[in-house]
PLY file of the C-alpha trace (Angstrom):
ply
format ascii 1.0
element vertex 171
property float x
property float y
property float z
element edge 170
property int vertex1
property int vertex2
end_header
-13.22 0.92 30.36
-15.97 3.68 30.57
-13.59 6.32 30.08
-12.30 4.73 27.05
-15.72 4.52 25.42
-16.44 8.13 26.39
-13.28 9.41 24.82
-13.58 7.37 21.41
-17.30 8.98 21.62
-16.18 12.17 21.99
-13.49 11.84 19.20
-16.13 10.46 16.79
-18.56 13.29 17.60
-16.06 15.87 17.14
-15.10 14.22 13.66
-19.03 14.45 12.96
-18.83 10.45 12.28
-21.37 9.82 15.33
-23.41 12.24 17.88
-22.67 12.07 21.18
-24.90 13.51 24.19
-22.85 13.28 27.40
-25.49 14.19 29.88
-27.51 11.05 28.92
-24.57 8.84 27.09
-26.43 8.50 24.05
-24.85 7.73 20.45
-26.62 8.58 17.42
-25.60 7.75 13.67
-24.56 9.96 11.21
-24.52 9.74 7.41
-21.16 10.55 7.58
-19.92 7.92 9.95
-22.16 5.50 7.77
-19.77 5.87 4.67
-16.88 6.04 6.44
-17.67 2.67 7.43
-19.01 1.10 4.44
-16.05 2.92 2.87
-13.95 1.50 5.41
-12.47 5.04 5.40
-10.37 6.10 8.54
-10.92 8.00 11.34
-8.03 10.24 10.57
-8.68 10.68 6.56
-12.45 11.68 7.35
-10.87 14.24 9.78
-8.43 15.73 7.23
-11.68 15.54 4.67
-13.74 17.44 7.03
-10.92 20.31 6.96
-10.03 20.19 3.62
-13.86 20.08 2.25
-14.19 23.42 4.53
-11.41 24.95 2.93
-12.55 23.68 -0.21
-16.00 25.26 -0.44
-14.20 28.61 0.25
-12.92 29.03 -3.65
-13.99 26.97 -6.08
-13.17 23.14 -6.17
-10.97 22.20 -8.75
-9.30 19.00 -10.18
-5.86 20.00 -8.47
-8.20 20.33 -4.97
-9.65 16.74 -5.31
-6.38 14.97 -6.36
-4.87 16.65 -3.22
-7.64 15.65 -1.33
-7.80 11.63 -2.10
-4.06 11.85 -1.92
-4.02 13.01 1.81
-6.34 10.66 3.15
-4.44 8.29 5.76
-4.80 5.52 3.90
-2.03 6.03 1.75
0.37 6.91 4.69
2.22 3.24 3.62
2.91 4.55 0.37
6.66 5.50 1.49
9.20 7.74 -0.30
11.95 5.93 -1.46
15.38 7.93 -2.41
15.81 5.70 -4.79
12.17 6.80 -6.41
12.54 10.43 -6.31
14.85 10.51 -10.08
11.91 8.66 -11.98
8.93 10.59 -10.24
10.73 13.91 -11.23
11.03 12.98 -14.16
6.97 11.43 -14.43
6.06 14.79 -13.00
7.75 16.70 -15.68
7.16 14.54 -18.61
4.86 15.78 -21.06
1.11 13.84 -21.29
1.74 12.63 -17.84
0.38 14.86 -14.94
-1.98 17.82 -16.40
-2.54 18.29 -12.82
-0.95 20.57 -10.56
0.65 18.34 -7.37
0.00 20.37 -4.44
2.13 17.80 -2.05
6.01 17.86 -2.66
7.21 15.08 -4.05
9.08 13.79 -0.59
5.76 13.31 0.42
3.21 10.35 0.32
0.67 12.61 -0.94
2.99 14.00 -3.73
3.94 10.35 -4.80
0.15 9.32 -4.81
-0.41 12.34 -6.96
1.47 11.41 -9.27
1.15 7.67 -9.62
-2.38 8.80 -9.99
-2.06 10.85 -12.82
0.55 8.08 -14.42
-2.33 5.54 -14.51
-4.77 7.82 -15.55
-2.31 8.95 -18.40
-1.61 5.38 -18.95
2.24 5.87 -18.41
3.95 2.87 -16.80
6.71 3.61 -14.58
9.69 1.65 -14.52
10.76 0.66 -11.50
9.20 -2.42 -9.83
8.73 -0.39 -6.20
6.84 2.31 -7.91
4.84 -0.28 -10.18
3.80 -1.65 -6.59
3.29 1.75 -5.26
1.00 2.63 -8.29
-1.45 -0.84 -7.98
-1.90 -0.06 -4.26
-2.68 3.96 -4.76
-4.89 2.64 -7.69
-6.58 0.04 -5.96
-7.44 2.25 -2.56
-8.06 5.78 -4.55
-11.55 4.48 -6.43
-12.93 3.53 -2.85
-11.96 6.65 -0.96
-12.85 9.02 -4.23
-16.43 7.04 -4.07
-16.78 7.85 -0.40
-15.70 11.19 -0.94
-18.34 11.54 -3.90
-20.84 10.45 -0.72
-19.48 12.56 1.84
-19.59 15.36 -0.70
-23.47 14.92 -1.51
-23.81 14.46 2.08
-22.42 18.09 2.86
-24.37 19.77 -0.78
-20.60 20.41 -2.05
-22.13 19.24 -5.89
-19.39 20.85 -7.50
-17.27 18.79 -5.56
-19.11 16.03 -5.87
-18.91 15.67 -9.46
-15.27 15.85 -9.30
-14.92 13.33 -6.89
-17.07 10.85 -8.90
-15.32 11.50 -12.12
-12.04 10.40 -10.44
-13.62 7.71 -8.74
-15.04 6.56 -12.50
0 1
1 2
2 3
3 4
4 5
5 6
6 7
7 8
8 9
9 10
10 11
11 12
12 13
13 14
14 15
15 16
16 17
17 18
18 19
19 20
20 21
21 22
22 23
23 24
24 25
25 26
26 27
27 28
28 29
29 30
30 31
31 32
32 33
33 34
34 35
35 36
36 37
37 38
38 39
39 40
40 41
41 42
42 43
43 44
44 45
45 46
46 47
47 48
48 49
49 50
50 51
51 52
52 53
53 54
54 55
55 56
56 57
57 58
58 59
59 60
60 61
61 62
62 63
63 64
64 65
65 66
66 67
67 68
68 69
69 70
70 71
71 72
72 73
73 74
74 75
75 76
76 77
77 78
78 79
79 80
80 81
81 82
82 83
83 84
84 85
85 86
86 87
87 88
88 89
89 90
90 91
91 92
92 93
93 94
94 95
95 96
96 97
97 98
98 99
99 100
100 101
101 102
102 103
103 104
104 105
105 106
106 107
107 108
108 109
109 110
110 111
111 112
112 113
113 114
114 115
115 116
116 117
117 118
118 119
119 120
120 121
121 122
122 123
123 124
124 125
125 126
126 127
127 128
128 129
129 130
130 131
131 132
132 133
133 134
134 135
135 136
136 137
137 138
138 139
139 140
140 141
141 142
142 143
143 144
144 145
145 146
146 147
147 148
148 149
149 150
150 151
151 152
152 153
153 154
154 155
155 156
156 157
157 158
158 159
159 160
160 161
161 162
162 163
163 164
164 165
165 166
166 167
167 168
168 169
169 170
């Protein structure tokens, strides 16, 4: 059971979400752990933000880099890509007034879907079938709360260009 704790210690520390000292087996907080779980934001997706947000400050942060980035957090890993789907988000993705943003994920992808349903909303474009109607409530629903913590994680790491983006999609 110790061993257990230690690892999941260790994992959180190396995802910056906690601080773990082994010598004495202490566990500090960390603002970043602290939105993750008010955000109720996974383990995994604050891993793949810690990478991204890295790669990120390298070049300028862009719309395209923040839609990517909400789009590849683990929490829309149920959003599935349905053969059936692939016809109608082609033709979304090409569709004039619909995505102004570049979709860095291929569209086989949950992150490309997302992407797109994304942008649909934000256009105001309905699609048409009732799977990706589904699809689109749930990205909606789960992309405010992970662009808001992303707005905080942002702050957290003094990525204000970033951040800014990140709240205007979370708006």
């Amino acid at each position: 059971c110790r061993e257990l704790i230690i690892d999941a210690a260790k994992l959180l520390d190396s995802r910056r979400m906690l601080r773990y000292e082994p010598e004495s087996g202490n566990l500090g907080k960390t603002n970043l752990g602290r939105v993750a779980s008010h955000y109720y934001i996974a383990g995994d997706s604050v891993e793949t933000f810690n990478e991204m947000l890295q790669d990120t400050t390298s070049r300028n942060p862009n719309v395209s880099s923040v839609f990517h980035l909400v789009c590849c957090a683990t929490e829309f890993e149920n959003v599935k890509v349905r053969p059936d789907d692939l016809d109608e988000m082609d033709g979304l993705l090409v569709k004039p007034g619909v995505c102004h943003v570049d979709v860095r994920a291929p569209m086989e992808d949950s992150a490309g879907k997302c992407n797109v349903l994304l942008q649909c909303y934000i256009s105001h474009v309905r699609p048409k079938s009732f799977t990706l109607i589904s699809d689109l409530n749930y990205v909606v629903s789960n992309a405010g709360r992970v662009g808001r913590a992303l707005f905080e994680m942002c702050c957290e790491c003094h990525l204000a260009d970033a951040a800014v983006l990140c709240l205007r999609l979370a708006k």
